[in-house]
C-alpha positions as CSV (number, residue, x, y, z in Angstrom):
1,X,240.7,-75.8,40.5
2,X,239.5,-72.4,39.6
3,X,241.0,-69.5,41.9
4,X,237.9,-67.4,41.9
5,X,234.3,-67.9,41.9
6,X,231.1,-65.3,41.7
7,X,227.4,-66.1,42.0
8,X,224.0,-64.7,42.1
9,X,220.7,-65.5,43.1
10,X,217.3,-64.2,43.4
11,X,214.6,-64.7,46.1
12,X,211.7,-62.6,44.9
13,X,212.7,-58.8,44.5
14,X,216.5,-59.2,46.2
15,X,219.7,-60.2,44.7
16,X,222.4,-62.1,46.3
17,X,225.7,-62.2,45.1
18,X,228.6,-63.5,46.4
19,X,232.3,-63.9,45.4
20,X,235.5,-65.8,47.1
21,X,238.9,-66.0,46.6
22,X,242.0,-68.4,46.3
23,X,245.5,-67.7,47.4
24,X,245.5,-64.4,44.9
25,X,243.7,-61.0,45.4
26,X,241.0,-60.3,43.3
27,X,240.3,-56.9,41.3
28,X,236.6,-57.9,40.5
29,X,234.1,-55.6,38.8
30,X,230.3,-56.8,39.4
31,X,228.1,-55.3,36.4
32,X,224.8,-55.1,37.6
33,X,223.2,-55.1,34.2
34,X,221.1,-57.7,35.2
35,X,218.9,-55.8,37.1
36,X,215.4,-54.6,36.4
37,X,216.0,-51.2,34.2
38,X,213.0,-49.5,35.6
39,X,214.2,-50.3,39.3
40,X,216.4,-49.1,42.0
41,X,218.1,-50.6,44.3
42,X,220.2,-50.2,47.9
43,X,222.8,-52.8,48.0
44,X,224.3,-53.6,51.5
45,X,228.2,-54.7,50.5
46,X,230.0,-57.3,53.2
47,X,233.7,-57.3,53.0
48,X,236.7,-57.9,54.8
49,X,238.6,-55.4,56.3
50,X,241.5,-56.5,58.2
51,X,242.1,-53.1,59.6
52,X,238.1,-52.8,61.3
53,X,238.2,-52.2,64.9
54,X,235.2,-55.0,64.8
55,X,236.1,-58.7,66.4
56,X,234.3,-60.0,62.2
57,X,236.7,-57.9,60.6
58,X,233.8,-57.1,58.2
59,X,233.5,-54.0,56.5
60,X,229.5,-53.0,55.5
61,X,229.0,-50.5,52.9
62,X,225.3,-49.3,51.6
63,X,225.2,-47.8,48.3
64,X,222.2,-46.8,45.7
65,X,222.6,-48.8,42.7
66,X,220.5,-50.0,39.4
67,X,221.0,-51.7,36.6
68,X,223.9,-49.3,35.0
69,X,225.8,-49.7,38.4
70,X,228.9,-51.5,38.1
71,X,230.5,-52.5,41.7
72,X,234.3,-52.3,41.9
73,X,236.1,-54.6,44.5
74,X,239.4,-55.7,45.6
75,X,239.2,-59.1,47.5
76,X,241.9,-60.4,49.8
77,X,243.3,-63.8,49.1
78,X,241.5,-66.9,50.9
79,X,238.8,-64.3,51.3
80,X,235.4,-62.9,49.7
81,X,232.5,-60.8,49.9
82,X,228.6,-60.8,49.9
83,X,226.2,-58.2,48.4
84,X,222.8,-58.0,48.9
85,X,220.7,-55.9,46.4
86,X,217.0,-54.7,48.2
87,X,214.7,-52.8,45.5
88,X,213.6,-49.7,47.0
């Protein structure tokens, strides 16, 4: 079986993307080259964060991003994250 997994889908103008983990960490770079050229985007980044004084542990980042963006994350093993890509 494959230790790590990403994946994207669209639902109209939004992206999802979401990526998980085996029993390494993960050094994962997320090119958003896909994206519309012409567009902008705010993506809302979900990750966890062992060290958040929240009971979910989850970390929630907002950034301004398009399609030269390239998202650079470090994901705990047995663990993931979630990115969701609004266009302004």
């Amino acid at each position: 079986m494959g230790e790590f997994a990403t994946i994207a889908r669209k639902h109209r103008e939004d992206w999802f993307i979401g990526s998980l983990t085996g029993k390494q960490e993960k050094s994962v770079q997320i090119n958003l080259d896909f994206l519309n050229p012409s567009a902008k985007y705010k993506a809302i980044i979900y990750s966890h964060d062992q060290d958040s004084d929240s009971s979910t542990k989850v970390d929630i980042k907002k950034i301004n991003t398009n399609s030269e963006t390239i998202i650079n994350m470090d994901i705990a093993p047995n663990s993931g994250l979630a990115i969701h890509l609004r266009k302004k």
